[in-house]
C-alpha positions in Angstrom: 131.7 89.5 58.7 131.3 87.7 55.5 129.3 89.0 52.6 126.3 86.6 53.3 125.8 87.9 56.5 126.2 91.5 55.2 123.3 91.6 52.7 121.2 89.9 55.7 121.4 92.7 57.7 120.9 95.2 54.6 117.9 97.3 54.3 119.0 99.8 51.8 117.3 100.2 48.7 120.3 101.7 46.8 122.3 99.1 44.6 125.7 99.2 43.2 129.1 100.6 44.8 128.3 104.3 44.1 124.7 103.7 45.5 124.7 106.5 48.7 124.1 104.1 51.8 124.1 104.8 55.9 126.6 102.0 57.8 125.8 101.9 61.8 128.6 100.0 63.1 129.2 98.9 67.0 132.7 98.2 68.0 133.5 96.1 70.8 137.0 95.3 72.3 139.6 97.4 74.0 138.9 100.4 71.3 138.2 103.9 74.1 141.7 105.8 75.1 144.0 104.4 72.0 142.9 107.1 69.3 140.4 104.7 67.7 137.9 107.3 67.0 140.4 110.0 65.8 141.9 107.4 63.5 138.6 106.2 62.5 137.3 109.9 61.5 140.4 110.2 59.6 140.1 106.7 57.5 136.2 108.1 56.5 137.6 111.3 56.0 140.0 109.9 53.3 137.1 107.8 52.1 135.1 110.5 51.8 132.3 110.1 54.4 130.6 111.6 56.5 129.1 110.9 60.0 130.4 110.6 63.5 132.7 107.6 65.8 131.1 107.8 69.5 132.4 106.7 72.9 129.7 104.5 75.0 130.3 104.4 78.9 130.1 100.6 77.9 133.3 100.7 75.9 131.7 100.7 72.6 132.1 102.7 70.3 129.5 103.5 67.6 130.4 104.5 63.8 127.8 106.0 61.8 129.1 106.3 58.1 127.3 108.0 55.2 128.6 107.9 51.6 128.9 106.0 48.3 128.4 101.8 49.6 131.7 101.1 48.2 133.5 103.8 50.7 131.5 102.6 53.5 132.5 98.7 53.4 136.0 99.9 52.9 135.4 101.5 56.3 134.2 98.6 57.8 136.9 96.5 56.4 139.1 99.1 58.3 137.0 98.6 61.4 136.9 95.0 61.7 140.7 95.0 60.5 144.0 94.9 63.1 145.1 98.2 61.5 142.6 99.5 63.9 143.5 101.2 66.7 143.0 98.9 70.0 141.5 95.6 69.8 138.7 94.8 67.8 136.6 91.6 69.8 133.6 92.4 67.4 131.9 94.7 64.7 128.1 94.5 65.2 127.2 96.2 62.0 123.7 97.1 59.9 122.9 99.2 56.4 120.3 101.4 56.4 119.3 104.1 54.1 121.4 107.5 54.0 119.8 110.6 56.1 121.7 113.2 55.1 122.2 114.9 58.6 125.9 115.6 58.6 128.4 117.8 57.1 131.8 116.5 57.9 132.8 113.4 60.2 133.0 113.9 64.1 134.3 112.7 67.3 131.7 112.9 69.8 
C-alpha cells in the first residue's frame, strides 16, 4: 500500500511518528496453520505494541495494533512483506484512533 493510499484511509487525529495510533489490518492469502499469528505477536511485541492477530473461519486474519504510528507502519510493512509467514494476497488496512483496551499482544 502506498503512502497516498494510507493517509486516505486515516482517521487519526494524532500526528507525527510518536503520535499513539490504532492500525486494524485484514490479511488475506494462505496466512491460518503456518505461525502467522504467533510470528506476528512477536514482530509487535518487539515493536512494542499492543493488541491481538485473529483467525477468521474465512482465512483471514485480523491485526489490531496499538502504539506509537511509527511502530505500527513498521508492522504493516512486516504484514504486507514476504518475511511473513504464509502468503500475503492482500492487506486491507485502516487507522483509527487508539482505545486503550489491551495490555499485552494476543493470539486469539
Amino acid at each position: 500500500m502506498s503512502d497516498d493510499e494510507r493517509a486516505t484511509n486515516d482517521t487519526t487525529s494524532g500526528a507525527g511518528p510518536d503520535a499513539k495510533v490504532r492500525l486494524v489490518a485484514w490479511v488475506h492469502g494462505h496466512v491460518q496453520g503456518v505461525g502467522f499469528r504467533w510470528s506476528t505477536r512477536v514482530n509487535a511485541l518487539e515493536l512494542g505494541l499492543l493488541g491481538y492477530a485473529k483467525n477468521y473461519p474465512d482465512g483471514r486474519v485480523l491485526v489490531v495494533a496499538e502504539g506509537p504510528r511509527d511502530s505500527c507502519e513498521k508492522l504493516l510493512l512486516w504484514l504486507e512483506s514476504p518475511d511473513a509467514p504464509g502468503v500475503v494476497d492482500t492487506v486491507v488496512s485502516s487507522w483509527m484512533d487508539p482505545r486503550g483496551e489491551y495490555t499485552g499482544f494476543e493470539r486469539k
